[in-house]
matplotlib code that plots the C-alpha trace (Angstrom):
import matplotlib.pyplot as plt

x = [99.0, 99.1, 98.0, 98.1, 94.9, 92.3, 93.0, 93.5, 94.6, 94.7, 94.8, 96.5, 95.2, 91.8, 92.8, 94.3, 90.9, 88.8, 91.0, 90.3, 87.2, 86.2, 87.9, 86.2, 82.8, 83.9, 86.2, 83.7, 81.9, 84.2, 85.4, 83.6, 82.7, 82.7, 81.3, 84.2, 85.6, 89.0, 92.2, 93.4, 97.0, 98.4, 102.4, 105.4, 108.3, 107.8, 106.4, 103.3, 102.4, 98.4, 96.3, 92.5, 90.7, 87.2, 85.1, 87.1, 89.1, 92.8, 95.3, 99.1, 101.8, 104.5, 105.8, 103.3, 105.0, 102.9, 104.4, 102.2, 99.0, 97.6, 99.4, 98.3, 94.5, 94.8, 96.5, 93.1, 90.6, 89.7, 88.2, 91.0, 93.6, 94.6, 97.8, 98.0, 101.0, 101.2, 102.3, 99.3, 97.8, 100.9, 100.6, 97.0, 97.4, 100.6, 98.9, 95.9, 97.6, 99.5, 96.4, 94.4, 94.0, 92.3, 89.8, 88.0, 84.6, 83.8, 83.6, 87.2, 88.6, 86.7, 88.2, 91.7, 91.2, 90.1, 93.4, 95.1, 93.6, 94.4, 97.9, 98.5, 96.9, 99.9, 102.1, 100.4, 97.1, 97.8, 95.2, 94.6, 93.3, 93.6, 90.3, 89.2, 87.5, 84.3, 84.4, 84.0, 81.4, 81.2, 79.3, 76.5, 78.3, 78.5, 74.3, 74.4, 75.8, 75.1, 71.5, 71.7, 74.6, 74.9, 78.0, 80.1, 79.0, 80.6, 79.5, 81.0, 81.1, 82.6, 82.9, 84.0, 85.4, 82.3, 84.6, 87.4, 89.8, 90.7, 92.2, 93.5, 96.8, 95.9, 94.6, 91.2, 88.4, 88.1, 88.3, 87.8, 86.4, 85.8, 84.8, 84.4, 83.1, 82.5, 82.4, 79.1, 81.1, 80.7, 84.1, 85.8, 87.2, 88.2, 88.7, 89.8, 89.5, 88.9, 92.8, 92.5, 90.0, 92.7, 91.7, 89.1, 88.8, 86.4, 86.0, 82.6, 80.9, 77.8, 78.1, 81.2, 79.7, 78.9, 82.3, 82.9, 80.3, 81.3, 85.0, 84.0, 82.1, 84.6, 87.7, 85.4, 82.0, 78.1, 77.4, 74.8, 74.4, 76.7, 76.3, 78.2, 78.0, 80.2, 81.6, 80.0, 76.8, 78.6, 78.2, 74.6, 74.7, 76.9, 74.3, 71.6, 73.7, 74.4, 70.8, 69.7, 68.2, 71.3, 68.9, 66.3, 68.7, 70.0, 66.8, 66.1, 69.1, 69.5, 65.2, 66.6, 69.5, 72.0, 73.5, 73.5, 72.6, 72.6, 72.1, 69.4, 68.1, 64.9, 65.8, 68.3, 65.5, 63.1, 65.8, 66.4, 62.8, 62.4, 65.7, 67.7, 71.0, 71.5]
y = [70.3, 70.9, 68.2, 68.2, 66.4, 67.2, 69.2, 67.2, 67.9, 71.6, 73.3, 76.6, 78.6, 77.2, 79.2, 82.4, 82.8, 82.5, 85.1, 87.4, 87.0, 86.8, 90.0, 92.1, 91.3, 91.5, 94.6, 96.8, 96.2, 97.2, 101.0, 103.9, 104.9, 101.5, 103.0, 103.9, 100.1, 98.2, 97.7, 93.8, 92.6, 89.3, 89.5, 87.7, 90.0, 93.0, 91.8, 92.3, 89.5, 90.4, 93.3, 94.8, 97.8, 96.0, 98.8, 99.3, 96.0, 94.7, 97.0, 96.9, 95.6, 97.3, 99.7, 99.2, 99.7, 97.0, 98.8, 101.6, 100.9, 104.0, 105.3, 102.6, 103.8, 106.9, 106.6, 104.6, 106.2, 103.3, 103.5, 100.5, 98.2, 94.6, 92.9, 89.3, 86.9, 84.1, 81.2, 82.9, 78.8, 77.3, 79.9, 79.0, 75.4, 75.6, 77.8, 75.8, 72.3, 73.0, 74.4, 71.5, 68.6, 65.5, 66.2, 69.5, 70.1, 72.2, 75.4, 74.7, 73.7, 76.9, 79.2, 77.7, 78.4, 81.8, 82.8, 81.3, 84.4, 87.3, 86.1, 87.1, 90.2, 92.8, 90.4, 87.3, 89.8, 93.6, 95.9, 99.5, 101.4, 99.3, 97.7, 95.2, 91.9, 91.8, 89.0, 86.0, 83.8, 80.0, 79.1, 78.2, 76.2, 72.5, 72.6, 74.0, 71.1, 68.5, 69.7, 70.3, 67.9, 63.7, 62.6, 61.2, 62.8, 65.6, 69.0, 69.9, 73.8, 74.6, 77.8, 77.7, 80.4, 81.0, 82.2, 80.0, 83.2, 81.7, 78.3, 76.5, 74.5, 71.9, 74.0, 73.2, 76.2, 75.7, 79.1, 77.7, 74.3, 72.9, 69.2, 68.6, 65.7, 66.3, 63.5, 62.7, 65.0, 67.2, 68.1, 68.5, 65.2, 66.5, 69.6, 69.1, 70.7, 68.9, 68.6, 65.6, 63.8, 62.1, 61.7, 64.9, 66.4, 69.5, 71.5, 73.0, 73.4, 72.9, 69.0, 68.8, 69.3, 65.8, 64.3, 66.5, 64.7, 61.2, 62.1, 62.9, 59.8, 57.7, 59.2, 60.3, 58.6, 59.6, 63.4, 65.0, 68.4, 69.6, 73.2, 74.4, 77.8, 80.1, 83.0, 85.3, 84.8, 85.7, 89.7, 88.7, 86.3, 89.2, 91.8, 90.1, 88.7, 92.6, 92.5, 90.1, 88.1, 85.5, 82.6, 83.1, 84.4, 81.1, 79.5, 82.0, 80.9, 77.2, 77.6, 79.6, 77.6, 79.6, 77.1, 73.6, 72.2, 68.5, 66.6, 69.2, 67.6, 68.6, 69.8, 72.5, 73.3, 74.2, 76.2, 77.9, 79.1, 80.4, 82.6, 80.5, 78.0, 76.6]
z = [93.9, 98.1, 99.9, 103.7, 105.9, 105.7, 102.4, 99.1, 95.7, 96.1, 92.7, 93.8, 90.8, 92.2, 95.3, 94.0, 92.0, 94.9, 96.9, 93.6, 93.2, 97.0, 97.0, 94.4, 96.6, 100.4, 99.9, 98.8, 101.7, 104.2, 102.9, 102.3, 98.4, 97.1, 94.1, 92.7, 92.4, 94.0, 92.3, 92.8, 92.3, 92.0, 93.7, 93.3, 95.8, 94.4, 90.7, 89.7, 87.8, 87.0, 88.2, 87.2, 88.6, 89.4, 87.8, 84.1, 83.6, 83.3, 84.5, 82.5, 85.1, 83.7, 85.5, 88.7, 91.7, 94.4, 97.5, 97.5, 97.4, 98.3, 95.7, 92.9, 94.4, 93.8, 90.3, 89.5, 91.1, 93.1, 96.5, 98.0, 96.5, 97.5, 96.7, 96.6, 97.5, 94.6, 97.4, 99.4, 98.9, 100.0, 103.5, 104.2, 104.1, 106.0, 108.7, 109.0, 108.7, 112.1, 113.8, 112.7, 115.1, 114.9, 117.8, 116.6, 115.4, 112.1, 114.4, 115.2, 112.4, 111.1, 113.7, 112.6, 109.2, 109.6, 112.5, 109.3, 106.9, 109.6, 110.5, 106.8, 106.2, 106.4, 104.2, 101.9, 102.0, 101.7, 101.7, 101.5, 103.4, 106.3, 107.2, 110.0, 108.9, 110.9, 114.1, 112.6, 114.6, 113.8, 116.7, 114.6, 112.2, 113.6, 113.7, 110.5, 108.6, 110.8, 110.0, 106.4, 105.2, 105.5, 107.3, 104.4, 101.3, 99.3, 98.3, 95.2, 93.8, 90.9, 88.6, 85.3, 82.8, 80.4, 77.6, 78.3, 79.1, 82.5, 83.0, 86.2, 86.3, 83.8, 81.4, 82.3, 81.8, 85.4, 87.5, 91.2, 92.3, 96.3, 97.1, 100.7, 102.9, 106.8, 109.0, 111.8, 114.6, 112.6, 110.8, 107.5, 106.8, 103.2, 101.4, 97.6, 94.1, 90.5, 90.6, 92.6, 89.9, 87.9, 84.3, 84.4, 81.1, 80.2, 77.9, 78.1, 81.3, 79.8, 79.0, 80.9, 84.8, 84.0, 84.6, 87.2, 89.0, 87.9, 88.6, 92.2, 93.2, 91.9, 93.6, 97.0, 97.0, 97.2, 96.0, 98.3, 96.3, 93.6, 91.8, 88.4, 87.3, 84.6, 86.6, 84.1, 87.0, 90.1, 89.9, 89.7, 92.7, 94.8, 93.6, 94.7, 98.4, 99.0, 98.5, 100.8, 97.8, 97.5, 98.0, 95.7, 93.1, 93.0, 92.5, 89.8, 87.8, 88.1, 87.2, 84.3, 83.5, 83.6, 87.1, 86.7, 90.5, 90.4, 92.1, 94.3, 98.0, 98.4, 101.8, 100.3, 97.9, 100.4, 102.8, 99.4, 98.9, 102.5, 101.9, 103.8, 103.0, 106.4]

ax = plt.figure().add_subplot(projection="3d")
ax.plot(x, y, z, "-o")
ax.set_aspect("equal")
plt.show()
């Protein structure tokens, strides 16, 4: 686990995951022909230790050479490729924890955080072809959840592997996970994953979201809004964000009970059914 204020118990399979998966969504989005699909590596050096061509599945590592890009793109017919570092966790929190200090906001700590993920593109990220991340602008952000989120209570997110082929490092069906508390400035006063719930157990998501929840408030207090979900519903969810329909998708499959949101403010409900989060 990494632990370094104001993260806590960070799972870095947790991590990797969300880099993958956050991948095979925002990548698309930024080259032409996305239609034809991204191929995503996982990196040790120069070892390939996992890699999948977004469109047609698992790609065999044997062989693949992770320096060329362009090369492994072309090879699969894919409209970009993305290598990962496997300490890319480790170098996020490392970058961030020596931004961080104690006096910034969320839109700060935010801005950190985000120099943190574009000092690594060219070595923990590598992408081709060579794309610019659009400006980021967290201006917004410290009305945003001082609005929509208590001081002192967590959010909790967590995704689970529907078919148990994914599992985190405690063998957990547990594909990414993010608890996180922000204090009245507003600021994230805690950024965690299920790692840090000693004695968590689960098995099935279904039954299991349960403890999760329990887990939480005992090691971190109150729960404002907690959401579970299999990752077998996240091309749905991206489908529908691309669409401008990521809102009431959401409603549409906690309704059909395919997400488990609970507990639900009625606040969040309502920002929900007018199409917005925040």
């Amino acid at each position: 686990m990494i632990s370094s204020p104001p993260f806590s118990g960070i799972d870095p399979e947790h991590w990797r995951n969300s880099a993958w998966i956050i991948a095979g969504d925002t990548l698309p989005r930024l080259v032409s022909d996305p239609g034809r699909g991204i191929v995503r590596l996982m990196v040790d050096g120069g070892n390939c230790l996992k890699a999948d061509h977004t469109r047609r599945g698992a790609i065999d590592c044997a062989g693949l050479d992770p320096a060329d890009l362009q090369a492994l793109a072309a090879a699969h017919d894919a409209a970009a490729a993305v290598a990962f570092a496997a300490d890319l966790p480790e170098r996020l929190v490392r970058r961030a924890a020596d931004g961080l200090r104690p006096a910034m906001n969320l839109a700060a700590q935010a801005g950190v955080f985000d120099a943190a993920i574009r000092a690594e593109l060219g070595d923990g990220i590598r992408v081709w072809p060579e794309v610019k991340p659009p400006p980021a602008k967290f201006g917004p952000l410290n009305l945003a959840i001082k609005t929509a989120l208590p001081a002192g209570e967590l959010l909790v997110a967590v995704v689970y592997s529907e078919d148990g082929s994914v599992r985190d490092s405690s063998g957990a069906p547990i594909v990414t996970s993010g608890i996180l508390r922000f204090s009245s400035r507003p600021s994230l006063d805690l950024c965690a994953t299920t790692a840090a719930l000693a004695g968590l157990s689960v098995r099935d998501w279904r039954t299991d979201w349960q403890k999760v929840n329990d887990a939480a408030r005992q090691t971190f207090g109150k729960i404002f809004v907690a959401a579970h979900l299999p990752d077998a519903v996240l091309p749905e969810l991206f489908a529908a964000d691309r669409a401008g329909r990521g809102p009431a998708a959401l409603l549409d499959l906690h309704h059909r009970g395919r997400i488990v949101i609970d507990p639900f403010p009625l606040r969040l409900k309502m920002l929900l059914k007018v199409g917005k989060l925040f």
